[in-house]
N, C-alpha and C positions, 0 to 999 in steps of 0.2 A: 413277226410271230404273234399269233391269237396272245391276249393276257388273259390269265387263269384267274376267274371274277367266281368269286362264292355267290348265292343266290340270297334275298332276304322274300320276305313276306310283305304284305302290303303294310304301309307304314302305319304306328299306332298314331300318329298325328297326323295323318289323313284320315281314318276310320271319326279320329272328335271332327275334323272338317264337314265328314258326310254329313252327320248329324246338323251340326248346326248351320251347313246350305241349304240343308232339308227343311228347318225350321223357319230359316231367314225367307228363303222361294216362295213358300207357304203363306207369312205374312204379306210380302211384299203385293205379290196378285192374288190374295183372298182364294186362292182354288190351286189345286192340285197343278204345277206346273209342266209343260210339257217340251219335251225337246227334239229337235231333228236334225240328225248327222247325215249328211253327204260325202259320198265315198269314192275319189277318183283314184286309177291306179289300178294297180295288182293287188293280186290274190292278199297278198301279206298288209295292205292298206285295208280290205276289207276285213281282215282278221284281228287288226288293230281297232276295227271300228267295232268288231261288236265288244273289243272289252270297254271299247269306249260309254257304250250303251250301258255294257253293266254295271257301269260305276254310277253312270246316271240315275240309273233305275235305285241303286243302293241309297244315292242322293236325292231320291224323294220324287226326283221327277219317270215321266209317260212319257215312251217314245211313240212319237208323231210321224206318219208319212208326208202330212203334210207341211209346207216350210210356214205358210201365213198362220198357221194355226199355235206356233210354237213362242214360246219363251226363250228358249237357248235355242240358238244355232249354230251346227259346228262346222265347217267343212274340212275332212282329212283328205289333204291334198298329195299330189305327186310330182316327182320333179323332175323325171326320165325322158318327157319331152314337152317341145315347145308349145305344141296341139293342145297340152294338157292342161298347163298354165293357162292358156289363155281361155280355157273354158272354167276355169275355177276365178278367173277375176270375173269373167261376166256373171257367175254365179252369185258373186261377192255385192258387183255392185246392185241384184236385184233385192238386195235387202235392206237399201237405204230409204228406200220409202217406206218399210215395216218400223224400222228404226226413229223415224221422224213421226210416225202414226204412234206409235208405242217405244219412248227413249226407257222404257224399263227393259225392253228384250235385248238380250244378251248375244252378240254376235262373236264365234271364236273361229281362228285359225290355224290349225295342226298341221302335223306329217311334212312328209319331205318337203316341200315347195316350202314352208314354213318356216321350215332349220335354216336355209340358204338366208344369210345376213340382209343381202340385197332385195328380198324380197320384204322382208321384216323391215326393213327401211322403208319402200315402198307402199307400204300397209298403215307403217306410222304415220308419213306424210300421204298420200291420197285418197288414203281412205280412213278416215274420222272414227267414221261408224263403227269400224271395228274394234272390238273392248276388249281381247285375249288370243294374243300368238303363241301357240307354243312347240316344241318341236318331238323329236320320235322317244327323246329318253327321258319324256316328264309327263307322260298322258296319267300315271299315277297321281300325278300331283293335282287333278282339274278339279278335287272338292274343293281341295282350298284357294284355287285360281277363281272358282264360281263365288266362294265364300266372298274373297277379300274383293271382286268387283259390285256385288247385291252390297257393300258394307258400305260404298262410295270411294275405293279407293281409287287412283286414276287407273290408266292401260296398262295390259299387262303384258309383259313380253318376255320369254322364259326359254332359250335357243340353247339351253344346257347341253353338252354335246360331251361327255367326260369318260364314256363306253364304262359305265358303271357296271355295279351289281344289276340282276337281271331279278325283275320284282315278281315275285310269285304271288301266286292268294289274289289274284287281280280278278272280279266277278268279272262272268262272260255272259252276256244276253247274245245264243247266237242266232241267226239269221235262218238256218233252216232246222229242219228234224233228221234229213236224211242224210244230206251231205253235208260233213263241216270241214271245216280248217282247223289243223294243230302245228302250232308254231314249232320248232324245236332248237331254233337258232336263233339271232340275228347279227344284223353287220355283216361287214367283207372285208376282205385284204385286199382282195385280187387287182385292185387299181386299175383296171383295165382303161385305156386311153379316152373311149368317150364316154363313161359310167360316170355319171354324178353319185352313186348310192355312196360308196364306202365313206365319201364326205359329207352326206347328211342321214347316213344310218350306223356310223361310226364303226368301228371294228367289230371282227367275229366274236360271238360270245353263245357260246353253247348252253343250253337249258341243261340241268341234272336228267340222267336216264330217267331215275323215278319218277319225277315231277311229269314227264310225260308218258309213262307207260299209266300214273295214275288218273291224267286228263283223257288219257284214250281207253282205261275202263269206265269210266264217268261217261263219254259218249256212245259205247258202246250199251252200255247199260241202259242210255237214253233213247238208246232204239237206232242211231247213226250207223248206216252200211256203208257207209263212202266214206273211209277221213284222208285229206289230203295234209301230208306233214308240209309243212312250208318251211324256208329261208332263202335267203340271197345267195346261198349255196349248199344247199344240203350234203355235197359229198364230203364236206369237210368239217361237217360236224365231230366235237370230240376231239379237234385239235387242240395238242397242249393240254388238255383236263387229266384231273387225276385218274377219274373215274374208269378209264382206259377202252370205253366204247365209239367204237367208232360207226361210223353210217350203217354200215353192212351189219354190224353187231346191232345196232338198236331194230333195225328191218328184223333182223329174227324174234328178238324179245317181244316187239307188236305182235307179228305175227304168230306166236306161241300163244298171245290173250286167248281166251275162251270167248266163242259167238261167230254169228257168219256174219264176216263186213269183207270190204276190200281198201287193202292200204293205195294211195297214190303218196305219188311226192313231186315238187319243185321247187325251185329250178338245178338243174345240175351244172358243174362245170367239166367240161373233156378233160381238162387238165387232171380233177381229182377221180374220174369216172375209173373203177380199176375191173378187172377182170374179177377180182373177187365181188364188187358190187353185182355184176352183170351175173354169174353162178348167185347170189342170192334172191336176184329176182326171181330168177328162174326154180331156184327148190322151195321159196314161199310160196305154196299155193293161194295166200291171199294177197300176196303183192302182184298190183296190175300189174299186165304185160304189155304196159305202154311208159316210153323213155321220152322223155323231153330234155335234149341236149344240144344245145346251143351251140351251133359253128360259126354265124358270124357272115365268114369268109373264104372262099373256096380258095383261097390266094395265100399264099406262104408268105409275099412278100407284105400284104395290108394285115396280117394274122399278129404278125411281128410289130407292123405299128401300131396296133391295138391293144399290144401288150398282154395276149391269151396264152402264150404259154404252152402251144402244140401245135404239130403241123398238119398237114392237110393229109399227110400218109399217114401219121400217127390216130389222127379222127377216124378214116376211113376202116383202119385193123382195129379200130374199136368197137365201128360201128358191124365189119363183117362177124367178128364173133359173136355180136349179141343178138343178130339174126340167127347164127346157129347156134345157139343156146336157148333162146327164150321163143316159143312157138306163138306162131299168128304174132308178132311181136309188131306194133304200132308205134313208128317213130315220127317225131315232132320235131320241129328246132326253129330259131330265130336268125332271123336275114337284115345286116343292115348295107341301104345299098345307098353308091356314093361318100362312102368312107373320104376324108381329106387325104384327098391324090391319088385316089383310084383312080383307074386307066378302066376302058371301056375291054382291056384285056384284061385285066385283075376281074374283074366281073363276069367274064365269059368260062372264067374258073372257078366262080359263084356257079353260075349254071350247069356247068359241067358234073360241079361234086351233088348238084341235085337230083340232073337225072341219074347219075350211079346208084345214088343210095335209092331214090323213090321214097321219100316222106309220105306218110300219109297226109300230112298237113302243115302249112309254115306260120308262123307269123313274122309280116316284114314290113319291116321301116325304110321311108330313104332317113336320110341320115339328120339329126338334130343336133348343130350345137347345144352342149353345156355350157355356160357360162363356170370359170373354175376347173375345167376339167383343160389337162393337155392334146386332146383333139382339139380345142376350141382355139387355141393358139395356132393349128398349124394351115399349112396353104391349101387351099379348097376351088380350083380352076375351073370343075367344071358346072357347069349353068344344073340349076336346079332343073329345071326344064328338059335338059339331056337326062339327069336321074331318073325324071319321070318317066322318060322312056324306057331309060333300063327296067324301070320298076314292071311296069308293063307287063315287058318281055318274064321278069320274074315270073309275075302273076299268071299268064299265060301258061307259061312252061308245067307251072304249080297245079292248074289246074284240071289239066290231062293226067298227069299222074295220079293227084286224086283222085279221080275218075275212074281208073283202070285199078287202082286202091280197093275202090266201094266198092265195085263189081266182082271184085276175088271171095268178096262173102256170101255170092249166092251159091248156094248149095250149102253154106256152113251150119251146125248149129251154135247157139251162142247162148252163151251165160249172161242175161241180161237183165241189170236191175230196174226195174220198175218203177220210174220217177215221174209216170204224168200222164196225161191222155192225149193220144195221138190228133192228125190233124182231121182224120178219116172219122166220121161218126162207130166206133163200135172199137174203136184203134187203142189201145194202150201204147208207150213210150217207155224208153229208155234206153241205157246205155252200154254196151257190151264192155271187156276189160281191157280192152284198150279205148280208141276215140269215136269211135262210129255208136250213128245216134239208129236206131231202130224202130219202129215202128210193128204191132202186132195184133193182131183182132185178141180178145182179152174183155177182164171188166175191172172194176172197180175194188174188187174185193184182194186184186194182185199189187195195189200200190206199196211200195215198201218193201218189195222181196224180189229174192233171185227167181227167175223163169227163164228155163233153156227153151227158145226160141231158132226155129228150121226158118232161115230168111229165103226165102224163093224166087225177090224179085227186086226191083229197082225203079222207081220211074221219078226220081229226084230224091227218094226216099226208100231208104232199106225197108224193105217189109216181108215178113214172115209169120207163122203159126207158131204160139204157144205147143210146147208137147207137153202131154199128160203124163 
């Protein structure tokens, strides 16, 4: 069961930290110091990264794109798969000859891949260079992890993992104007067999309704038409809290703010996904009409070792009411393929619940041990090399569907935000309320706003006229 965790503010003994990193940075390199965060992972890893920035920025220093040009380096890492790791050590180790050229710049190491002991171990012995690990439930704490390393203290390593209070007042330097991220969770229960998260993002722990109805008039007011609420499970936000809002309840109260945006959200779990959620998509006229809901597995029997918590006829009466509920409705979901001890028949049941349903689009994995997680214990026969095949065939399958997807929107007109300049000289961009990217002759003076756009054509690229 979620524990019922009060919220605090940022701490007043981090606030004297800012200050005197700010003052120590300052002296140290005679100029305005400047810092650069690298951000592997998901949405919720980049959402963590800008309050990362803004703590920095609070702490004196300029965020940098560039990494040689920086003082502090951070990397917030990911720990969901193998691919990802191993692009965050090479990352890691391109900064030991910054390190060596300049032993003042400060190299740190965050986020999931960080929390994980074994990695933290491996950081301390192979890699030197590195001056600060820390992991997902002390990013609050980095003024005075900067403070006490500028001081001469030794390595810092801070893998605190306790599902605390959830720190509000955290400055946020964010990354766009138009579309942001609003956290409203973190953590998981769901244990699900090959998720590393729940053991390096620790249990569920729900934000206060307020706190985020008043982060999303704050971006709202900053001119943002897109916020996408984020957690490790949004349907189950509001479990165990007093407060007695639950997913579907905080989706209205957004939606009731004043201004024209569109709410999205991720990631959902089927287990928690209820018919009452799917009716409030459908009566918020600003929540997209696009679902992203994770099935995994078209197999009852791989569903079960997975430990997801619903069947494949249970997804499916889910998925058919929310097609007849929620119009032009855009569905998404995640594929892992090669699960330990799939049969090339469990998979053929992956494919099967794909063409039923006709996603508009997948994202799929073969399969990655976690180190810690009980998938990683169990028996695994068949040759990577055969997965790849299956994947293949996924991919394949995937991509005709999507196909015959895009093409259902010509002749539509569409509600679509205006986020850039197409690839066509004269072309304006953006994105309708579900996934499809569009293209439209337009100008300059539309960036930032809704425009119902008559799509007419296709030729890789949805493309239609602005109506007046």
């Amino acid at each position: 069961m979620p524990q019922i965790k009060k919220e605090t503010g940022f701490p007043a003994e981090q606030s004297v930290y800012v200050e005197r990193a700010a003052a120590l940075a300052l002296k140290i390199y005679g100029k305005t110091p400047r810092a650069f965060v690298a951000t592997f992972g998901c949405q919720q890893n980049v959402s963590d990264s800008e309050r990362i920035k803004g703590i920095l920025e609070k702490s004196g220093y300029v965020i940098t794109e560039k990494m040689p040009d920086a003082q502090l380096i951070i990397f917030n890492t990911c720990a969901v798969r193998e691919h990802a790791e191993e692009r965050v050590y090479g990352n890691i180790g391109m900064t030991k000859a910054l390190k060596r050229d300049n032993p003042n710049i400060i190299v740190a190491v965050c986020g999931c891949m960080a929390q994980r002991q074994s990695v933290a171990d491996k950081l301390r012995k192979s890699y030197p260079y590195v001056d600060i690990v820390f992991g997902t439930q002390t990013q609050h704490r980095l003024p005075e992890f900067i403070y006490r390393r500028l001081s001469g203290s030794g390595r810092i390593f801070d893998l605190t993992l306790d599902n605390g209070d959830i720190c509000e007042d955290v400055p946020v330097r964010r990354d766009g104007s138009l579309k942001g991220w609003l956290p409203i969770m973190y953590g998981c229960d769901n244990f699900c067999t090959y998720c590393i998260v729940p053991y390096v993002r620790g249990r569920e722990r729900s934000r206060q309704p307020e706190r985020i109805l008043d982060e999303a008039r704050e971006m709202i007011a900053a001119g943002f038409k897109d916020i996408t609420l984020l957690g490790q499970n949004v349907n189950s936000y509001g479990k165990g809290e007093a407060h007695g809002v639950d997913f579907s309840g905080l989706l209205r109260r957004i939606n009731a703010l004043d201004g024209d945006f569109r709410i999205r959200f991720m990631t959902s779990h089927p287990k928690d996904c209820t018919r009452e959620l799917i009716d409030t998509i459908s009566s918020c006229e600003k929540v997209s009409s696009h679902l992203h809901l994770p099935f995994q597995s078209g197999s009852d029997r791989i569903l079960k070792l997975m430990n997801r918590h619903y069947d494949r006829k249970t997804y499916l009466e889910l998925i058919d009411y929310a097609k007849k509920r929620i119009p032009d409705l855009s569905l998404t979901s995640d594929v892992i393929v090669g699960f330990p001890g799939e049969t090339y028949e469990d998979f053929k049941e992956t494919l099967s619940l794909v063409r039923e349903v006709e996603f508009s689009s997948l994202f799929t994995f073969i399969y990655s041990p976690r180190e810690g997680t009980p998938a990683a214990a169990m028996d695994d026969p068949v040759p990577r090399r055969e997965k790849g095949k299956w994947f293949d065939e996924l991919l394949k399958t995937q991509e005709e569907i999507s196909e015959r997807n895009i093409l259902r929107h010509i002749g539509r007109t569409c509600r679509v935000l205006c986020d850039g300049f197409g690839g066509a000289e004269g072309f304006m961009s953006g994105h309708d309320s579900g996934t499809a990217a569009i293209e439209f002759m337009g100008d300059e003076s539309m960036l930032g706003k809704f425009v119902s756009v008559r799509v007419d054509s296709y030729d890789g690229v949805l493309r239609g006229a602005a109506e007046k």
